[in-house]
C-alpha positions as CSV (number, residue, x, y, z in Angstrom):
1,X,-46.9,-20.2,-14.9
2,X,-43.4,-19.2,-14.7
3,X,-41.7,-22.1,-13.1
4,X,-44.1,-24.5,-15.3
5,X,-42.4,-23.1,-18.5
6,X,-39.5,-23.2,-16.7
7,X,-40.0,-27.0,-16.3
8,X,-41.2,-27.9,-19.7
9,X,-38.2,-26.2,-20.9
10,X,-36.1,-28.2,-18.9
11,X,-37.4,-31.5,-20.1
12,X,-37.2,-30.3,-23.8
13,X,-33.6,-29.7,-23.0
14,X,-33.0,-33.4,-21.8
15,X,-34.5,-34.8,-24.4
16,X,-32.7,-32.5,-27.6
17,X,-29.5,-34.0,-25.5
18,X,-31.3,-37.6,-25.4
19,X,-31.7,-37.2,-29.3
20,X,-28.1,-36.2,-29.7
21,X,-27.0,-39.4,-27.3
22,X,-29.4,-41.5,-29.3
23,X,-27.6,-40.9,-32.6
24,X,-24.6,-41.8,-31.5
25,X,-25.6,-45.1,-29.8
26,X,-27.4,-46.0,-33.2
27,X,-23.8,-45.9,-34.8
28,X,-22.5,-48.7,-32.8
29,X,-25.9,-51.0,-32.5
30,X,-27.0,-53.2,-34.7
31,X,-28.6,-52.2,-37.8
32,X,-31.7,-53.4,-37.7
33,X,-32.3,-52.4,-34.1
34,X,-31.2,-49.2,-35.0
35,X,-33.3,-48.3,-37.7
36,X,-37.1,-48.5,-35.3
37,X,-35.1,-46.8,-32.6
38,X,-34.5,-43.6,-35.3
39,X,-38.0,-43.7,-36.0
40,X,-38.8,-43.3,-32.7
41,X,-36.7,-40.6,-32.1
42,X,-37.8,-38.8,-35.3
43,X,-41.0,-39.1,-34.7
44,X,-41.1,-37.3,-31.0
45,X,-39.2,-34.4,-32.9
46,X,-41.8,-34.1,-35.3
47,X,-45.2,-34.0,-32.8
48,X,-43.6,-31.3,-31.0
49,X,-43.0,-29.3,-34.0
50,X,-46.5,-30.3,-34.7
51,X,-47.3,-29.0,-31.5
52,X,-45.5,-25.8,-31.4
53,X,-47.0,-25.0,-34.7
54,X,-50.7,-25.7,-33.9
55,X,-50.3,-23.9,-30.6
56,X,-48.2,-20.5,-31.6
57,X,-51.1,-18.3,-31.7
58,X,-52.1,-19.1,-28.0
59,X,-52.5,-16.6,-25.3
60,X,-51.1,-18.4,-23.2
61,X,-48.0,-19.7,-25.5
62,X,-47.1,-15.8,-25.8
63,X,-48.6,-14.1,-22.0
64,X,-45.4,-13.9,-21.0
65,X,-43.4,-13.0,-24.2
């Protein structure tokens, strides 16, 4: 369970950093482009707090806390 955690956190990681990369490729691209590609990006922040919020009273979320 440990190196699973271990892994999701790792791939949260690389995509907080995607996000950051993302913003600042959206200031040089086009506008209209950019504006679908923000949503995008938006919208995977906001399903995992979704996530995090419907799960935080999980056994399993805390077993190991």
């Amino acid at each position: 369970m440990k190196k699973i955690k271990r892994f999701a956190a790792l791939i949260c990681a690389i995509l907080l950093f995607l996000m950051y990369v993302s913003t600042l490729v959206f200031a040089f691209i086009d506008k209209s482009r950019s504006l679908g590609l923000l949503k995008a990006s938006v919208m995977s922040y906001a399903y995992i707090l979704v996530y995090r919020l419907i799960h935080r009273n999980d056994d399993d979320f805390h077993s190991e806390y």
